[in-house]
N, C-alpha and C positions, 0 to 999 in steps of 0.2 A: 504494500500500500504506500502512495505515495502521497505526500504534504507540500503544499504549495507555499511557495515562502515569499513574503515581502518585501524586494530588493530596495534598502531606505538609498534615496538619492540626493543630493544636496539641492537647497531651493534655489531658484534661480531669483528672489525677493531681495534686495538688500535691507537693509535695516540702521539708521543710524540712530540709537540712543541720544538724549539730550542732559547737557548739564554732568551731573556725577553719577548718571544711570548706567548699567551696567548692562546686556544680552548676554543670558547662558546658555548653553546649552545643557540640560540633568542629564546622567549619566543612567543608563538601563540599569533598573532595579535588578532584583536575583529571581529567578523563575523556581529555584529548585532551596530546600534547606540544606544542612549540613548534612544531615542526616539521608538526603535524599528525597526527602516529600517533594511534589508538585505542588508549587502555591498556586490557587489562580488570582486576578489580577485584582479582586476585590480585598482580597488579605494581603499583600506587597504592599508594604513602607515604601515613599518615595523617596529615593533617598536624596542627602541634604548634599552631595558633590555636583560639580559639572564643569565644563569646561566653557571659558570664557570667547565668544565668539565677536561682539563686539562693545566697546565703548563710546562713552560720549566723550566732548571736551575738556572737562573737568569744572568744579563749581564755581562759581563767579563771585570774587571775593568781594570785598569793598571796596578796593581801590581800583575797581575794575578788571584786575587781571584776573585770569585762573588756573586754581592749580590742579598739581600736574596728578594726573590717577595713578596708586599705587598698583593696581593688576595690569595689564596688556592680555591682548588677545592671544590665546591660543594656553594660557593658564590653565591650570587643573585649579580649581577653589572649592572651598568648603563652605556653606551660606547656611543661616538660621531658614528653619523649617517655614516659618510664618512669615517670610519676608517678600518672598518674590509675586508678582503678578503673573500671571500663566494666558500669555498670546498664545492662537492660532494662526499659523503663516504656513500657507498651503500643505497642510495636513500636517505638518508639522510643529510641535507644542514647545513653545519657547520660552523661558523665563525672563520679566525684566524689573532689576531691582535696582537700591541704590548701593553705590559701594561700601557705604556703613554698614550693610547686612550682609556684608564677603567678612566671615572669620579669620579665615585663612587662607595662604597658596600653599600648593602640597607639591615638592618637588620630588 
């Protein structure tokens, strides 16, 4: 028996964030336990990593300049669970948050 698989593609949308907004992309949850059970998709934790796809310009201080954002694209980060807004961009689920809610970069 064979299973038809969904080859993911990269969009052709671009996206530019504003300000000290960040686009993530989350990273695929885990389908199977340690142990081996099958989770289905209603019991999977989403989890809190992704990879940073793109940035704004950074926040606009007082004296009109702005600074400069601690991630860059193409980052591995780690983000608070409640933080990000969850777009659709042609079928694909994108996160966009601010950089205060980037914990971490994971090298």
């Amino acid at each position: 028996m064979s299973t038809a698989t969904k080859a993911k593609k990269k969009s052709d949308v671009k996206i530019q964030p504003l300000g000290d907004r960040v686009v993530v992309e989350r990273e695929a949850s885990e389908s199977k336990t340690a142990g081996g059970i099958v989770l289905p998709d209603s019991a999977k934790d989403k989890p809190s990593r992704g990879k940073v796809i793109a940035i704004g310009d950074g926040r606009l201080l007082d004296d009109g300049s702005r600074s400069k954002l601690q991630v860059k694209v193409g980052d591995n980060v780690l983000f608070t669970s409640y933080a990000p807004e969850v777009i659709k961009i042609n079928d694909e689920e994108l996160l966009l948050m601010r950089e205060d809610d980037i914990l971490a970069v994971i090298e």
